[in-house]
C-alpha positions as CSV (number, residue, x, y, z in Angstrom):
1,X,-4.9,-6.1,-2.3
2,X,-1.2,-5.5,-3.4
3,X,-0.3,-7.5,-6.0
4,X,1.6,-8.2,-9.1
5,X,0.5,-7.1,-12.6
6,X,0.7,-10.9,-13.3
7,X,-1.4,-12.2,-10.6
8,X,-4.9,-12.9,-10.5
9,X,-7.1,-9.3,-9.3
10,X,-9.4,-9.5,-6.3
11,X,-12.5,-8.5,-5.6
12,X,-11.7,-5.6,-3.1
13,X,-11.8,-2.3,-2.3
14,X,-8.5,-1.1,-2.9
15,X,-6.4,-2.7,-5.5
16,X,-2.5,-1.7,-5.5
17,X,-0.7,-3.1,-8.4
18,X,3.6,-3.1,-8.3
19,X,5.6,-4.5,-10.4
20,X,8.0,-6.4,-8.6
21,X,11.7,-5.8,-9.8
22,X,15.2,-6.7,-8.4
23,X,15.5,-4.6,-5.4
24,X,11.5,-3.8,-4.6
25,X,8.5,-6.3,-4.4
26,X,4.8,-5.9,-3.9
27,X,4.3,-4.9,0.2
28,X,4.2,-8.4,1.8
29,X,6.9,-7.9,3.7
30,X,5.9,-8.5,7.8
31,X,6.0,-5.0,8.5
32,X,4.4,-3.5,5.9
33,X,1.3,-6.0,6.0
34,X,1.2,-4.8,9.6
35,X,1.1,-0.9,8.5
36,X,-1.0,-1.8,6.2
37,X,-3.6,-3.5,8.1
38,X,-3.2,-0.6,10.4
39,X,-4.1,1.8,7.7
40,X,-7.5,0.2,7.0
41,X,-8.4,0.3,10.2
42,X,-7.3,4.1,10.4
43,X,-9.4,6.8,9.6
44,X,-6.9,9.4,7.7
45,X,-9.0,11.3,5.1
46,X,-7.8,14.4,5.3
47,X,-4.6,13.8,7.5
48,X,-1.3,14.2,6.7
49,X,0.9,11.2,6.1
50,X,4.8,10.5,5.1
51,X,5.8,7.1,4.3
52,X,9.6,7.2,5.0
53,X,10.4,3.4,3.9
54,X,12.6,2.5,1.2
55,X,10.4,0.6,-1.0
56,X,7.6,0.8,-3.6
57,X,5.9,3.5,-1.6
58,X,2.9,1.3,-1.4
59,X,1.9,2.4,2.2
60,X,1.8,6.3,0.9
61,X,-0.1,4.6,-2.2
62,X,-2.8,3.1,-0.3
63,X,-3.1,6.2,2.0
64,X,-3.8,8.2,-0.9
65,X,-6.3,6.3,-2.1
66,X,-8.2,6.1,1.3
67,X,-8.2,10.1,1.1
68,X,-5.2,11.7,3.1
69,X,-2.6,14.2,2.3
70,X,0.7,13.4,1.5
């Protein structure tokens, strides 16, 4: 889950939490709900990542947390 400090937590696995500010949000964008759908499908532990977006860095975040280099 990526969400808010102010919403509601769910019961998963991985639990990203961005606080949403003028110019970044929380990762629901299209294509980063696609990447990171991708992502948990992908096995990376251990495999070297960059996240060259412009946002919150929440696809580098969640990387990280399923065990690859960055």
């Amino acid at each position: 889950a990526v969400r808010a400090p102010f919403h509601e937590k769910f019961n998963t696995k991985f639990d990203i939490v961005i606080e949403p500010k003028m110019s970044f949000g929380t990762g629901h964008h299209e294509t980063t709900h696609m990447m990171i759908q991708h992502i948990l499908k992908s096995d990376i532990a251990n495999k070297s990542v960059l996240d060259m977006g412009c946002g919150t860095g929440v696809l580098a975040i969640l990387t990280e947390m399923k065990g690859a280099k960055l």
